[in-house]
N, C-alpha and C positions, 0 to 999 in steps of 0.2 A: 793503338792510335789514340791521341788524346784529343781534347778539344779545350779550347780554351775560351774561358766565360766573356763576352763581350763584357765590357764596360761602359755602360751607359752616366753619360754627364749629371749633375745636378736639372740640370737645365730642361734635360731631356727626360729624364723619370718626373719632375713637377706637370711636362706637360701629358707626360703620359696617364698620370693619375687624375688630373682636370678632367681629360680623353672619356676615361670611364667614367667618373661618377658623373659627367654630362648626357653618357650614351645610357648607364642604367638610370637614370632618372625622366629621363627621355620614354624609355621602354616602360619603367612601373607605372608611370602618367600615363600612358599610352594603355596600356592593360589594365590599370584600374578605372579611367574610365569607360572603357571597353564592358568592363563587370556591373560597374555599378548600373550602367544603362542599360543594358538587358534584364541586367535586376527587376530596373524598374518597368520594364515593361513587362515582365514576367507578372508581377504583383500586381499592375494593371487588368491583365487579360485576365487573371485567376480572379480577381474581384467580378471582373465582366459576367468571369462562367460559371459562377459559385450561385444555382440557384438557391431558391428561399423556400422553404418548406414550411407548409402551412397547413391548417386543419386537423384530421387526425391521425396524420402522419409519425408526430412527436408524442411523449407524455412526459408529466413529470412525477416525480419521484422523491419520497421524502426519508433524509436520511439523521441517522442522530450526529451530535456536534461532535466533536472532539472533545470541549468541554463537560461534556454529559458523557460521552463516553470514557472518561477519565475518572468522573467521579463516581460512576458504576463500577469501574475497575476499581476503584481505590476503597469505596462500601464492600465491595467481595473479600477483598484482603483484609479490611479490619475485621471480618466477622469473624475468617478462619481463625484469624491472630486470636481472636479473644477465645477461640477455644482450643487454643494452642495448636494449632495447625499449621503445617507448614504447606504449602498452594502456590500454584502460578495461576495467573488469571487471561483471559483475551476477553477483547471486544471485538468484533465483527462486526462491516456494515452489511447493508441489505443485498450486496452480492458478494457475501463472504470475504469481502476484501477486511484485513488487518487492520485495525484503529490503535485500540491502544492493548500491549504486553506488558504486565507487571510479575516479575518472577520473586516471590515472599523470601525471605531469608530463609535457608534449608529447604527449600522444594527441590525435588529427585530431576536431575537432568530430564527427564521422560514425560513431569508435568508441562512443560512449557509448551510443547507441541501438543500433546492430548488436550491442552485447555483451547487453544487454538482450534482444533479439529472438533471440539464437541460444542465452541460455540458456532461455527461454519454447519453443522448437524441441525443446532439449534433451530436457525435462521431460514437454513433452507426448508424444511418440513413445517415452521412456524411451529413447533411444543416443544415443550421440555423433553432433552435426550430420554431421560428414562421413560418414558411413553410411547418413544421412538424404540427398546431395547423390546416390548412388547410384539411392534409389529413384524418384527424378525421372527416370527413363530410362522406366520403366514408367507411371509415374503423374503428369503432367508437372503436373498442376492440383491438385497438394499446396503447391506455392510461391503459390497465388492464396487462401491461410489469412490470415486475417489477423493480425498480430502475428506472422507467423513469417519466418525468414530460415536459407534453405537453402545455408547456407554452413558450412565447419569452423572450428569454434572453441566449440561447446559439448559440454558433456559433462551426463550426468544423477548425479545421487546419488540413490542406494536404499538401504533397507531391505531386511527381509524380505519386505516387504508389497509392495513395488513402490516405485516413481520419489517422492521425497519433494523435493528441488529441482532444478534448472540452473544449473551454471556456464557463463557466457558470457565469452568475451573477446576482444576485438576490436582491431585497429590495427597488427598485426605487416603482415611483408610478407608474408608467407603464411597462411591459414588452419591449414596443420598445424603452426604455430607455436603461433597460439590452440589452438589445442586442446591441445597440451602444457602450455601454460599454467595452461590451464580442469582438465587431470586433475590438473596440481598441485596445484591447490587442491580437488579431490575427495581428494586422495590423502592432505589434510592434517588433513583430517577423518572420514578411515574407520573411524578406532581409537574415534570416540565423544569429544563432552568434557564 
């Protein structure tokens, strides 16, 4: 059995297309102010119910720039460079959140995270890692933190207030290389910029 496609006129497909984009334009009008006015009263009432917190409920908190913490990354890396070191370096803020990564030309795939983990080490105990590799003698289930690596090569930068980032730096032959490195780059940002 077949069927045979009607044939609609000129006349009659113009008005059919009129048809819809009058009925969808109808509907999105219709729906979109629908949205946006709920919107707004959504954002009203949230403003209404959004108490104000006061007293010593809040603190603040004082963190290094991005600018300061670039130029400490960048003090870390010239120093390894001048003694032909190949290093990856991190900065870390004051809750171990990630600032700036510079990985040197030839640092071992492995530095780049260990520099990272040993400035988050840094930061969070406020000393330099290798000081931290000490206290593991007493306290052996401090290395089972996660995110942290108990090795030298970080150092913390403070304020008055306490530990504000970590420098980490990773890839020397030695740990107490990193950390020479790592104070470098503390030591290149102490004056403030």
């Amino acid at each position: 059995m077949q069927h045979k496609a009607k044939k609609f006129s000129a006349r009659a497909k113009a008005v059919t297309a009129v048809t819809s984009v009058a009925v969808l334009a109808a509907v999105g009008a219709g729906v979109t102010g629908a949205v946006s006015a709920s919107a707004d009263t959504l954002t009203a009432e949230a403003a209404v119910a959004s108490p104000t917190v006061k007293g010593k409920a809040t603190t603040t908190s004082t963190h290094l720039t991005v600018d300061a913490a670039t130029d400490a990354a960048e003090a870390a890396l010239k120093a390894a460079q001048k003694e032909g070191q190949r290093v990856s370096v991190a900065v870390v803020d004051r809750n171990g959140n990630t600032i700036v990564t510079l990985r040197g030309d030839g640092a071992g795939p492995q530095a780049y995270e260990s520099a990272i983990k040993k400035a988050y080490t840094a930061v969070s105990w406020n000393a330099p890692t290798s000081q931290l590799v000490k206290r593991l003698e007493s306290a052996p289930t401090l290395k089972d933190i996660p995110g942290t690596l108990f090795l030298a090569g970080g150092a913390p930068v403070a304020d008055s207030q306490g530990p504000i980032a970590g420098i980490g730096v990773a890839g020397a032959p030695s740990g107490d290389l990193d950390e020479k490195f790592a104070r470098a780059g503390a030591a290149a940002i102490s004056g403030g910029r």
